[in-house]
N, C-alpha and C positions, 0 to 999 in steps of 0.2 A: 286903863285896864286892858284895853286892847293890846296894848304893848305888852302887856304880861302875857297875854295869851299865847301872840304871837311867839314872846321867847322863851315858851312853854311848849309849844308846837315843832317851834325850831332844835329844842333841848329835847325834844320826844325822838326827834326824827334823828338826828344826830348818835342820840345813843342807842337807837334802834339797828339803826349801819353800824355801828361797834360792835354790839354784841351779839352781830348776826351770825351764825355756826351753820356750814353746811355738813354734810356727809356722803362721799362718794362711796358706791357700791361697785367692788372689780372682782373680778376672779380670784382666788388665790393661785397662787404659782405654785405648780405640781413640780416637786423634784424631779430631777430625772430617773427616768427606770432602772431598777436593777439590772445588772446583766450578770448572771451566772456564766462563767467558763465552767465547763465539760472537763476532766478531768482525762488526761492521755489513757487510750487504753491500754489496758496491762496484758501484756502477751505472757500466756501461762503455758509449759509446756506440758503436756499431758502423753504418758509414755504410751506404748500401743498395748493393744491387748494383749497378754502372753498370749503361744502357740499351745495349744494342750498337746504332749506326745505321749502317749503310753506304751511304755516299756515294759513287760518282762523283768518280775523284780531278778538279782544277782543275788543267788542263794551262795554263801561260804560257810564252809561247814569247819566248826571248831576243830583243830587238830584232835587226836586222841592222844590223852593225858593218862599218867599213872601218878600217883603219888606215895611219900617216903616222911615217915618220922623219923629224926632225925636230931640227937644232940651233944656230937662233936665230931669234929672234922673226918673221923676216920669213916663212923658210920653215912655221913655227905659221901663220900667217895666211893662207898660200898654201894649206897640208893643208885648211885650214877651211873655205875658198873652195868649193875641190875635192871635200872630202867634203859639200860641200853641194849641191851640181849631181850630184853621183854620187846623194843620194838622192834629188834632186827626180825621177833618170831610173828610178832601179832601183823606189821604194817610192812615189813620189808624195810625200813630203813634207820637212821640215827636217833638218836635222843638230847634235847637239849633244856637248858632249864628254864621253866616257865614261870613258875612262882615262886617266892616264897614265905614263907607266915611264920608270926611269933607264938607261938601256942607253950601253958603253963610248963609240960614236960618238955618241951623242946622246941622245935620246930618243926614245920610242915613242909616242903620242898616237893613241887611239882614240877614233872618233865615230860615235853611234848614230844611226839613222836615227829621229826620235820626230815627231811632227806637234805641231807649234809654239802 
């Protein structure tokens, strides 16, 4: 019975060393760190203030105009006539044609006074 024991003791001890487990405790391993790149900066061109000038507006004054109904070529020719002696009287100078419009009885035919 001794002998049992012993290879009882021996069969204890044997499978105690096999089925021994340890467990090591380590750091874990940190990736490495992000590194963000900065982005080039952007040159933006930015125009300058404007200059404020104040000017004096430029007043131009519409010619002086007559106008002529008018529907067919002879009576054209008569207005033209007409408007033209109206400005030799009123402005001192020529007469030229300035407008002219479709209207139901005829036409409308305007002429400016301009120095020729």
């Amino acid at each position: 019975m001794r002998t049992t024991l012993i290879a009882a003791a021996v069969a204890t001890a044997a499978l105690t060393g096999c089925t021994f487990k340890s467990t090591t405790v380590r750091q874990a391993e940190t990736p490495p760190p992000v590194v963000y790149q900065a982005p080039a900066p952007a040159v933006i061109y930015q125009s300058p203030t404007p200059t404020v000038v104040y000017q004096q507006p430029t007043i131009i004054a519409a010619p002086t105009t007559i106008s002529y109904s008018v529907s067919s070529q002879a009576q054209y020719n008569q207005a033209a006539g007409l408007a033209a002696d109206w400005c030799r009287a009123k402005v001192g100078t020529g007469a030229r044609i300035y407008d002219t419009k479709r209207a139901t009885s005829g036409d409308v035919v305007t002429f400016a006074c301009v120095a020729s």
